[in-house]
N, C-alpha and C positions, 0 to 999 in steps of 0.2 A: 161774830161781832162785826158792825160797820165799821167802815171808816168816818173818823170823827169830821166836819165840814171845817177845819181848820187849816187854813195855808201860814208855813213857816220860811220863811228867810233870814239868813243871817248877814253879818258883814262887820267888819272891823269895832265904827263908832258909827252910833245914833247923829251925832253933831253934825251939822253942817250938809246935808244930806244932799248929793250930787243930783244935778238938775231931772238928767235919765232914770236914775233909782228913783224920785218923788216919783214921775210920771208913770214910770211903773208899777208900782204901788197903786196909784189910783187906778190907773187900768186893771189891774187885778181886785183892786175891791168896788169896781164898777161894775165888773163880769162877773161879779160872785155875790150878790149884796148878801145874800140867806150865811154866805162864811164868815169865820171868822179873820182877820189878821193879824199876826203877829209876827214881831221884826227882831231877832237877838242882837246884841253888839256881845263884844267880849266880857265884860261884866256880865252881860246874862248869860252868858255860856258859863260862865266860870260858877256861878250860883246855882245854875241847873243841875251841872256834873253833882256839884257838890253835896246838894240837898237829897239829888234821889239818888246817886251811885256812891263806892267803897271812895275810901280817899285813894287805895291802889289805884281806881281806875282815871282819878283826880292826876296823879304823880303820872299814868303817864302818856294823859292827854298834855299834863304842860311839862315832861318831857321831850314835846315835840318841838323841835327848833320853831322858833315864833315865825321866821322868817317862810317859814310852811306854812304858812295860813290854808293854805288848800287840804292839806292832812288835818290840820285840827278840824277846819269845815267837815271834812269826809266822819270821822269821827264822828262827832258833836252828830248828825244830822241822823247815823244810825241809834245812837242813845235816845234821841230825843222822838224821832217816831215809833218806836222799841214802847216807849213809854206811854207817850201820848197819844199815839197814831195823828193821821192826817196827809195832808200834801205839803212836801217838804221841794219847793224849787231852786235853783242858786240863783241870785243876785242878780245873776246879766241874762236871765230865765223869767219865761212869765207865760201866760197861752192867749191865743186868737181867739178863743172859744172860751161858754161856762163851764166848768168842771163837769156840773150836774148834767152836762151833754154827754159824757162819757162815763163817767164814775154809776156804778148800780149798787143798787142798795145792799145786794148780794157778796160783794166786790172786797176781798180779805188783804189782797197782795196784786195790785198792777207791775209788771213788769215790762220794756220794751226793748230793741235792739237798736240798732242802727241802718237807716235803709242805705248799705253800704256796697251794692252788687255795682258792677259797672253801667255808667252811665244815670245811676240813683243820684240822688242830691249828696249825701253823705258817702260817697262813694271811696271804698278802700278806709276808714274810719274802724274803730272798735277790733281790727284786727290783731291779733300779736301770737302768731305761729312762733316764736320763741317759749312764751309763756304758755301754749298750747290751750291759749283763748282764739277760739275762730271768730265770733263775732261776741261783742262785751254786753253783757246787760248795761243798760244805761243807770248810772248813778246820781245824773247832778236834778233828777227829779227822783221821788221816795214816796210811792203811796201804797197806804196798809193799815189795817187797823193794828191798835196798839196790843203788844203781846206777840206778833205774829213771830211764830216760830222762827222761821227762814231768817228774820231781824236778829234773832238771838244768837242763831249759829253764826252771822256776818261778824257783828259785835265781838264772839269769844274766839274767831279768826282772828280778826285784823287787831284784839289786844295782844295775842300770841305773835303776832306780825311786829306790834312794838317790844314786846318783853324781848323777844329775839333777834331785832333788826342789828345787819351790817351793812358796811356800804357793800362788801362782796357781796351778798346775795340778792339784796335788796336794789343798791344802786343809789343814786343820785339825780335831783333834777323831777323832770317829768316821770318819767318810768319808774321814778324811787317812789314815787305818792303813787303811781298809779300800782305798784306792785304791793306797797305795803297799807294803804288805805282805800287807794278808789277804785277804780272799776273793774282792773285785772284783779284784786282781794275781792272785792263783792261779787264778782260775778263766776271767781273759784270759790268760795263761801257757799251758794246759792245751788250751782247746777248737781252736784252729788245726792242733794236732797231736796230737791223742788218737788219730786212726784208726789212725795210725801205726804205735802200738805194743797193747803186752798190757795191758789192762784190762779192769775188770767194775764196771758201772754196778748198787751195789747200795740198798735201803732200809735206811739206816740205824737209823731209829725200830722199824722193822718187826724186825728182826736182833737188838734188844736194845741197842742202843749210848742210852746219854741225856746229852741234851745238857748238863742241869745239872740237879746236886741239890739244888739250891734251888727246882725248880717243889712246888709245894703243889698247885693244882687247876687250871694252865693256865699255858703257856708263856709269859708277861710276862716282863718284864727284872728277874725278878727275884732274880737273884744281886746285879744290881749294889746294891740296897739294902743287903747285908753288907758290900760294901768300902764303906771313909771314903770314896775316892774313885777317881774309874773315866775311862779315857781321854775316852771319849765326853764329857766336860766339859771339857777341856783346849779354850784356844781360844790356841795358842802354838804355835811351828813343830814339827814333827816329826825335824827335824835341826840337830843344835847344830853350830854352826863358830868355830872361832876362840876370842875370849874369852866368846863366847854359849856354848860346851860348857862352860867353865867354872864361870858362873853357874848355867847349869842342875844340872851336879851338884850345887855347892853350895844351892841351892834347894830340892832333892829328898832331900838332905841334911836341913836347916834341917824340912822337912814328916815326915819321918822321924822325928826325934828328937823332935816335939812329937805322934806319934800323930796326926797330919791326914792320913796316907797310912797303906796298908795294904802 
């Protein structure tokens, strides 16, 4: 099966839509006109899970401290091209080039790394010799047609990552999403059984895909200076239970409505 010509992005709310994200937008469907786009905010996520997944997997996507938004994104994004297939980018992601310049009709599962060797652009990146990932498949783009196996095994990983998450093994912060939803889980998800099936190991950088449009002259972390505030500083569990789901909503609430989150 192809992949469907549909580009997906998410983000908090539809409302008010930041000057960079319009612009983006259009430059993704000026570079694409033959695709489709589509933009979820949290109500379309919460509808989506709902409609095509168990409510188990409902409880605990919104299990996930809200204040995570990057776990829920990491989630949501494997569900939803599991399903649908397509190209799934994040937010402060978009590419230089057509899709149809790279993507082949043939084309099940793109994959890419990080050109992370010394003296590369992304250099030292995607590594984590603790977790005994040497270089991470890249997550925050997702293209595959829908059903792709490899999606399915990610998916009943990283639910098993939530049914069983602690801060001991899992952690907090950056490393706690990257270990229990993003790219350290997808990319230990993925390598055991990649040979298996239909894939193509491609350069993302190289194809025109960009990681974010916020780099100026070098790939630093620098989107996260536009958001108020960015996972990678959270030092609080990554999954609320009980009367802690509670307060975290109301928390994330409370930071919401005084503009200290984005």
């Amino acid at each position: 099966m192809s992949i469907p010509q549909i580009i997906h992005q998410t983000l908090p709310s539809k409302l008010d839509l930041a000057e960079h994200v319009r612009d983006n937008i259009s430059k993704l469907k000026e570079l694409n006109p033959s695709w489709t786009y589509r933009l979820y905010d949290d109500a379309d996520i919460q509808n989506f899970i709902g409609t095509h997944y168990s409510t188990d997997i409902l409880d605990l996507f919104n299990g996930v401290n809200p204040l995570y938004g990057a776990a829920r994104a990491d989630l949501f994004r494997y569900l939803l091209l599991f399903k649908v297939g397509g190209v799934y980018l994040d937010i402060k992601s978009s590419c230089a080039k057509p899709l149809n310049s790279f993507i082949r009709e043939d084309d099940e599962l793109l994959l890419s790394h990080w050109k992370n060797k010394q003296g590369e652009k992304f250099h030292g990146w995607g590594i984590h010799t603790k977790d005994d990932v040497n270089n991470e498949f890249q997550n925050w783009h997702i293209i595959c047609a829908p059903g792709h196996p490899v999606l399915k095994a990610v998916i009943i990983s990283v639910l098993d990552n939530l049914r069983h998450y602690s801060m001991m093994k899992y952690g907090v912060g950056r490393f706690g999403v990257f270990r229990t939803t993003g790219p350290i889980a997808y990319t230990k998800a993925i390598t055991p059984i990649l040979d298996q099936y239909p894939h193509r190991i491609f350069d993302s950088d190289e194809s025109g895909l960009v990681y974010s449009i916020f780099f100026v002259s070098s790939p630093n972390t620098s989107h996260k200076k536009i958001f108020k505030s960015h996972y990678t500083k959270l030092r609080i569990p990554l999954i609320s239970r009980g009367q802690q789901n509670i307060f975290h909503i109301l928390y994330y609430r409370i930071l919401k409505l005084f503009g200290l989150i984005s």
